[in-house]
C-alpha positions as CSV (number, residue, x, y, z in Angstrom):
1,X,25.6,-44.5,-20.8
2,X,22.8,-42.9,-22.2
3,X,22.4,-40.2,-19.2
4,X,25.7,-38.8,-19.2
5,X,25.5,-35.7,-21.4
6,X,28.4,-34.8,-23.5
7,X,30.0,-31.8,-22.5
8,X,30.1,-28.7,-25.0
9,X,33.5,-26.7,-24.3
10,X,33.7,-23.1,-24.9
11,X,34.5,-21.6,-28.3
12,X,37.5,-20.0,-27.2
13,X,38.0,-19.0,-31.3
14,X,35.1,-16.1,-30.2
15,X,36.1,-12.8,-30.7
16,X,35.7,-11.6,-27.1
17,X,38.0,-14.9,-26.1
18,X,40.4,-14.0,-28.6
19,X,40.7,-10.2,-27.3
20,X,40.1,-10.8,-23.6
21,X,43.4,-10.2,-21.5
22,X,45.3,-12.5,-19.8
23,X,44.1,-13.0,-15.8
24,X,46.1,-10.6,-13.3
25,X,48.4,-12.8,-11.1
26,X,49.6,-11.1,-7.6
27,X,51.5,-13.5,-4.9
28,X,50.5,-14.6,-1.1
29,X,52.6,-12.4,1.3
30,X,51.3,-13.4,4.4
31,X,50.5,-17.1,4.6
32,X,47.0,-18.1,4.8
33,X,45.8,-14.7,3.2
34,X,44.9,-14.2,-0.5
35,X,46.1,-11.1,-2.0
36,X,43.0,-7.8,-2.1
37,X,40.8,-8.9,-5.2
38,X,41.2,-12.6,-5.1
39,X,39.1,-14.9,-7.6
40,X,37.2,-17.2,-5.9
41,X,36.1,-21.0,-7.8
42,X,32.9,-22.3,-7.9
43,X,31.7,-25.8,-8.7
44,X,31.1,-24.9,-12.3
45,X,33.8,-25.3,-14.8
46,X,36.4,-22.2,-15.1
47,X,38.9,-21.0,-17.6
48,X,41.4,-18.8,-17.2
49,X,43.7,-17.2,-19.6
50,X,47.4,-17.8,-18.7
51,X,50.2,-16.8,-21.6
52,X,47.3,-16.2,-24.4
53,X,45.9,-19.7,-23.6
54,X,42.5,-20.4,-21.7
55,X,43.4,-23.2,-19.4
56,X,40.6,-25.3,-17.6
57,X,40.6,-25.4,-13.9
58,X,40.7,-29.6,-13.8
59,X,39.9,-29.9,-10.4
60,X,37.6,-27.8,-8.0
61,X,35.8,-26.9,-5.7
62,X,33.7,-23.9,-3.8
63,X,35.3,-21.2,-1.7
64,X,38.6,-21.5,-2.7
65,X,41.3,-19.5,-4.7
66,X,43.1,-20.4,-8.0
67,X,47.0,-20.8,-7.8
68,X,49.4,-21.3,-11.0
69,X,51.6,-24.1,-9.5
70,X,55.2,-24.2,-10.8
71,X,54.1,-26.9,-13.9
72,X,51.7,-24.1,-15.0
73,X,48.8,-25.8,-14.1
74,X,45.8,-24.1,-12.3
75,X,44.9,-25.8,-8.7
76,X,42.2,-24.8,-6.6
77,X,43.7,-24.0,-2.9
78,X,41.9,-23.6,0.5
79,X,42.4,-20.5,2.2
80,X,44.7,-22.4,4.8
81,X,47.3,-23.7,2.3
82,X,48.4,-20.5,0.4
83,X,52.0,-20.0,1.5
84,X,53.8,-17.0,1.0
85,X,54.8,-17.0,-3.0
86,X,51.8,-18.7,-4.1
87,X,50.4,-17.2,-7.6
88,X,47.2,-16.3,-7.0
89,X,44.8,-15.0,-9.8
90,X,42.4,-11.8,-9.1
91,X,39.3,-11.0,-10.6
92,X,35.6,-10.7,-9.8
93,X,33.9,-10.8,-13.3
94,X,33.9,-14.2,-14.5
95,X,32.8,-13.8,-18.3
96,X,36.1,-13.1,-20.3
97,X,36.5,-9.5,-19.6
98,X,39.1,-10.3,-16.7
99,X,40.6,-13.6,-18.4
100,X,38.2,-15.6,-16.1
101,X,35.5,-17.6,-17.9
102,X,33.1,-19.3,-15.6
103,X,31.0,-22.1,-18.2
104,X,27.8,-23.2,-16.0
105,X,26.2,-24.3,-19.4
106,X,28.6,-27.4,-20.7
107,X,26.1,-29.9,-20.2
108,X,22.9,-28.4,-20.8
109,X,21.0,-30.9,-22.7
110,X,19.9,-29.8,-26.2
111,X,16.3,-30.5,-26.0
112,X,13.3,-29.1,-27.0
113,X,12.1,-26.1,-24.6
114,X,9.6,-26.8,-22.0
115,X,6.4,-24.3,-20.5
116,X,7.7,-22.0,-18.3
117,X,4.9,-22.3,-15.9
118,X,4.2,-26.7,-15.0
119,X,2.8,-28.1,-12.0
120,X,4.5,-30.1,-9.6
121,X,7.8,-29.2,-11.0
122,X,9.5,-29.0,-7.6
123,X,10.6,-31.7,-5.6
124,X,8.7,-32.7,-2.8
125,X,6.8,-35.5,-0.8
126,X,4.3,-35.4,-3.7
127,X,7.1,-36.2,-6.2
128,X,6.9,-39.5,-8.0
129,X,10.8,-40.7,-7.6
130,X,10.4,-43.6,-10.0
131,X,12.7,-42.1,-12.8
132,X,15.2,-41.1,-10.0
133,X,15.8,-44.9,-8.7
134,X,16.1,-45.9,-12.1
135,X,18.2,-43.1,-13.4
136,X,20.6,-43.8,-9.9
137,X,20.6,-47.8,-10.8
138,X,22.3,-47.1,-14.4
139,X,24.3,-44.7,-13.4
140,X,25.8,-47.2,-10.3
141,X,26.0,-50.4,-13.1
142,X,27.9,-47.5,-15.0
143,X,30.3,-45.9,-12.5
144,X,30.8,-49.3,-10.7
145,X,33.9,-50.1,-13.9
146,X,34.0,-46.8,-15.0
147,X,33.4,-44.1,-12.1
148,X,34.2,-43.1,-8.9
149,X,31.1,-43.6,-6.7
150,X,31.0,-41.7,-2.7
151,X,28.3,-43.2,-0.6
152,X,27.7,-40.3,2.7
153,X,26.0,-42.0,5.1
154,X,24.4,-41.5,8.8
155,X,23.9,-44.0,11.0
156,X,19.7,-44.4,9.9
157,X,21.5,-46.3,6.9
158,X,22.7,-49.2,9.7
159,X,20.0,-49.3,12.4
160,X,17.9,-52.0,10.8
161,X,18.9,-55.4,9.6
162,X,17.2,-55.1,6.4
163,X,19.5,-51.5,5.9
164,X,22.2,-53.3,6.8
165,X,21.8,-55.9,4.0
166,X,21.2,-53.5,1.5
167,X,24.6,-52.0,2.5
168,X,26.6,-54.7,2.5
169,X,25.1,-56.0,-1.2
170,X,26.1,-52.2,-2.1
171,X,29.8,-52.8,-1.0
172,X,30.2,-55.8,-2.1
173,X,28.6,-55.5,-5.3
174,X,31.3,-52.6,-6.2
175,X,29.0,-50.0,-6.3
176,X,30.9,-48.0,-3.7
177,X,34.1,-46.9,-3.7
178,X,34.5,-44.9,-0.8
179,X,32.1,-44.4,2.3
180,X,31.9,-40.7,4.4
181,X,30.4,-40.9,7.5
182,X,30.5,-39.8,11.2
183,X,31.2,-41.3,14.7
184,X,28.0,-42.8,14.7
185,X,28.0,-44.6,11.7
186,X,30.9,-46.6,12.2
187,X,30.3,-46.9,15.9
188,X,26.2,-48.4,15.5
189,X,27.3,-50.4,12.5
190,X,30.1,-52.3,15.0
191,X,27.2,-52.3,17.7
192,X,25.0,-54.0,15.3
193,X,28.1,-56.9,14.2
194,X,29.3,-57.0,17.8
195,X,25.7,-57.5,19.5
196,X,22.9,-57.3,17.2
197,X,21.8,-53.8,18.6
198,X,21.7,-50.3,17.4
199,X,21.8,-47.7,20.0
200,X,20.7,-50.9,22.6
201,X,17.9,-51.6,19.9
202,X,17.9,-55.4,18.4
203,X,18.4,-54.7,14.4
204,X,15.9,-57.7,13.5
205,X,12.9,-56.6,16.0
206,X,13.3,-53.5,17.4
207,X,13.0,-54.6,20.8
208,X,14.9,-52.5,23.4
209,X,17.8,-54.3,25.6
210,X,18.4,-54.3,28.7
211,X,20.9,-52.1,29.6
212,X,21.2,-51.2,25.9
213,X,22.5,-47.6,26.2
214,X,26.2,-49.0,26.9
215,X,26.2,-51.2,23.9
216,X,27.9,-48.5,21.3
217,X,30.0,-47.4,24.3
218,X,31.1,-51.1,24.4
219,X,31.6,-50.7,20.7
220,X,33.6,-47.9,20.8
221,X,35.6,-49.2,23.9
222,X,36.1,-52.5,21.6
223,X,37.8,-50.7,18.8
224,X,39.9,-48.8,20.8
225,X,41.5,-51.6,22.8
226,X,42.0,-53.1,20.1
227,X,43.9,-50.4,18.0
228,X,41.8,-50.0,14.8
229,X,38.5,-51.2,13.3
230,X,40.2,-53.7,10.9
231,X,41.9,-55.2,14.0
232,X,38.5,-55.3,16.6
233,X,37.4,-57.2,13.3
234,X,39.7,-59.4,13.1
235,X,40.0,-60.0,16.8
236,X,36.3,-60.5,17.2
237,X,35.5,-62.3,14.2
238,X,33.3,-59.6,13.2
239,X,30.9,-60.4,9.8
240,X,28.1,-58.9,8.1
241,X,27.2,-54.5,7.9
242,X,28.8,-51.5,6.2
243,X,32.1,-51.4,8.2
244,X,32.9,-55.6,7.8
245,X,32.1,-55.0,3.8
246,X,34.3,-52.3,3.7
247,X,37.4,-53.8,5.0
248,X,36.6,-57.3,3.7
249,X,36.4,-55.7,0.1
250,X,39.1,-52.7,0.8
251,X,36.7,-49.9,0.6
252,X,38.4,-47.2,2.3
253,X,36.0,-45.2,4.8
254,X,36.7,-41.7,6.0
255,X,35.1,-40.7,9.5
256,X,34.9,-37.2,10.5
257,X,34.1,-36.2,14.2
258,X,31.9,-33.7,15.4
259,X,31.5,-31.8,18.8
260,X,29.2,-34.4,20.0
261,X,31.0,-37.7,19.7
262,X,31.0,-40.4,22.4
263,X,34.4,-41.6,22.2
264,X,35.1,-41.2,19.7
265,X,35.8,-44.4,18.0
266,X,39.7,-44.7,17.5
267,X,39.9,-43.9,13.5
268,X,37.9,-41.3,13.8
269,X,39.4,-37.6,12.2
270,X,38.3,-35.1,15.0
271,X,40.9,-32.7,13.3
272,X,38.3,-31.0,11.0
273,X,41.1,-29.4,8.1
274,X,42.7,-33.0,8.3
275,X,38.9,-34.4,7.9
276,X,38.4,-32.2,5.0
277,X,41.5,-33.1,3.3
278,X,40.9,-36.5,3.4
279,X,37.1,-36.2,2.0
280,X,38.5,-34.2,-0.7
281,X,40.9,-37.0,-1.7
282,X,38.1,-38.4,-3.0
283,X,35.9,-35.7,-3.7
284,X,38.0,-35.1,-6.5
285,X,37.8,-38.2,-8.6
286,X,33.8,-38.6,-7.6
287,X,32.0,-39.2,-10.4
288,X,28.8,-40.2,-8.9
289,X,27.7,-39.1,-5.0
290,X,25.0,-40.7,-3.2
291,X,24.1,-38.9,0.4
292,X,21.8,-40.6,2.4
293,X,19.9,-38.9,5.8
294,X,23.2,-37.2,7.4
295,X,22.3,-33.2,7.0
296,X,25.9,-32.2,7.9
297,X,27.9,-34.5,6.3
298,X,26.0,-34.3,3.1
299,X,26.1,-31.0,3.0
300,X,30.0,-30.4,3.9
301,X,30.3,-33.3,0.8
302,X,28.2,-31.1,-1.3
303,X,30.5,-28.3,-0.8
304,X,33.6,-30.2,-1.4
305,X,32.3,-31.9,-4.8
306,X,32.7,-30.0,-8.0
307,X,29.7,-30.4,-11.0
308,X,32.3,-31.9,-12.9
309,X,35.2,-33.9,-12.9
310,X,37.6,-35.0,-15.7
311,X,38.6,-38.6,-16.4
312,X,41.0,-39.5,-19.6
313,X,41.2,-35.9,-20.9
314,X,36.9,-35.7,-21.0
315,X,35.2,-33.4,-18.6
316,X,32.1,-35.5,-17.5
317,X,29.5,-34.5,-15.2
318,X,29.1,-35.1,-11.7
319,X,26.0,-36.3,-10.7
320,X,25.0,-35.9,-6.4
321,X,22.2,-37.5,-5.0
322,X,20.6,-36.6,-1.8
323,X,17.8,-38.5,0.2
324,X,16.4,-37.6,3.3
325,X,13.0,-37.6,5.0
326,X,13.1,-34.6,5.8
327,X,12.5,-31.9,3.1
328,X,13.8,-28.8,5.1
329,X,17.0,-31.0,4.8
330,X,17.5,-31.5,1.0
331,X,16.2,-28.0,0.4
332,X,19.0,-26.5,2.7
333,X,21.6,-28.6,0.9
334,X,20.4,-26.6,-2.5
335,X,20.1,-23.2,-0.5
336,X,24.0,-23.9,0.9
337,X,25.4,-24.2,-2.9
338,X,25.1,-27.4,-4.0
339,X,22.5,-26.8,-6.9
340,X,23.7,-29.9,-8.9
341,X,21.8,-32.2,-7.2
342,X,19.3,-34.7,-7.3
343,X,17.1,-34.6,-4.2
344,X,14.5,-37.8,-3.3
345,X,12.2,-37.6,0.0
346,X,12.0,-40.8,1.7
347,X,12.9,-43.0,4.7
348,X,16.3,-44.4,3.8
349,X,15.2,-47.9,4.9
350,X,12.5,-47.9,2.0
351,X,15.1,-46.2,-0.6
352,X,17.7,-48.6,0.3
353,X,14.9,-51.3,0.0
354,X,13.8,-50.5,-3.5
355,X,17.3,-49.2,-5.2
356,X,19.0,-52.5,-4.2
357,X,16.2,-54.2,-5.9
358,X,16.2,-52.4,-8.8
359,X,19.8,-53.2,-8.8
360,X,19.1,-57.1,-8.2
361,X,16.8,-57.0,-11.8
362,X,19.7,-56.2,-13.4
């Protein structure tokens, strides 16, 4: 695909690679705790220097520390997981002098240099998104055979019929393999197969029901009796939205609870390490993130997802999109460390609207 720029590895034949030393190594005494001096990964691609050879850090993310497993290999561990033993690597300089090479530039594109100063080079409501939608389509017709493609969602992205459709051609079409969402998500998305209401609202008109406010309790109450959402779907015949595509086509879908949740809805992870885990399960193969009008599940993705990821011995970038309405949103999403990112303003029904078409064309 023409927009997936070919990474360029360090020269590790460079004199100061050559003559750097080898990282320092201490081990976890106390479990939990990092040894004084830890190193701590980023999103970027790092290299550290174990035995005279620089070794890539395959999988990463933010926040965490590097361990040497027993294999040799380098993994990035939470905080929580280091158990007394662990090799842990120290350092705080990150550009060879330590054995720690952090390589932010792999996939800088070589073209011509640009004016420094450019209007309208930020991304705002006054943006023109046109090369973004396209840019997205390939790069879902791409990642659909060859990819790994996360779709965060909140529950704006089921509240309408139309939404819904565009959803469910998304799924089925194969451009998602894996969905992140919330309590609501799931729960409205049921509402809206169960009874044709989100939050008590009809999907098709908008008109409020009577007694509407206890249709996603219903919802929730629906799932629960019944055990699971694939078995309310099968009990109740259930067709049509995110969730139904999702089980119909084996999408798997991880929900992660919040303080607020009514319910929740059985399924739900309200244990937030056992949440994380499972997001990063699949954080770690993403090749392609799409984050639609959910602040804090986009953002906690945005944290878990490194800029790259490596498939069949290539290191390929990851590419994150983010669309909200709201430009406060997308802008905190940069300011919380998720820099690689593409950020669109726009209601979600009219992105949903015009990236399925583009999608349609072919």
């Amino acid at each position: 695909m023409k927009n997936i720029p070919k990474y360029n590895a360090p020269d590790f034949s460079q004199e100061k690679f050559v003559n750097s030393p080898d990282a320092i190594i201490d081990k976890v005494t106390m479990k939990g705790v990092a040894p004084d001096h830890f190193h701590a990964t980023s999103m970027y691609p790092e290299y550290f220097k174990i035995d005279g050879q620089w070794k890539l850090l395959e999988k990463t993310r933010m926040d965490c520390v590097p361990v040497i497993s027993a294999d040799g290999t380098i993994e990035a561990m939470e905080f929580r997981k280091l158990n007394v033993g662990d090799d842990v690597i120290l350092g705080r300089s990150d550009d060879g002098t330590e054995g720690i090479y952090l390589h932010h530039t792999g996939f800088l594109l070589e073209e011509g240099a640009i004016d420094a100063f450019a209007f309208r080079s930020g991304r705002s409501r006054e943006t023109s998104f046109q090369r973004d939608y396209q840019n997205l389509a390939e790069l879902l017709r791409h990642d659909k055979e060859d990819g790994y493609i996360v779709w965060v969602l909140g529950p704006a992205a089921v509240f309408s019929k139309d939404c819904r459709d565009a959803i469910e051609y998304i799924i089925e079409s194969g451009y998602a393999h894996v969905v992140f969402g919330g309590n609501a998500v799931v729960t409205h998305d049921l509402e809206g197969s169960l009874l044709n209401t989100a939050l008590g609202q009809d999907i098709e008109t908008g008109e409020n029901k009577h007694n509407g406010h206890y249709n996603h309790l219903d919802a929730i109450n629906m799932v629960n009796k019944a055990g699971s959402v694939p078995d309310a779907i099968a009990e109740r015949g259930l067709k049509g939205g995110l969730i139904c595509s999702c089980v119909k086509n084996n999408v798997p879908f991880v929900m992660a609870g919040s303080l607020r949740d009514d319910g929740p809805m059985r399924g739900v992870i309200d244990d937030m390490s056992e949440a994380q885990d499972a997001m990063r399960a699949h954080t770690k193969k993403a090749t392609t993130v799409v984050c639609l009008a959910s602040q804090l599940h986009t953002i906690a993705t945005g944290n878990l997802t490194a800029s790259y990821v490596v498939r069949d011995g290539e290191v390929r970038p990851v590419f994150i999109y983010a669309v909200d309405i709201s430009e406060f949103v997308l802008n905190k999403l940069r300011d919380r460390g998720t820099l690689e990112v593409t950020t669109i303003v726009s209601n979600i029904q009219d992105f949903l609207f015009k990236l399925t078409n583009i999608l349609k064309q072919g």
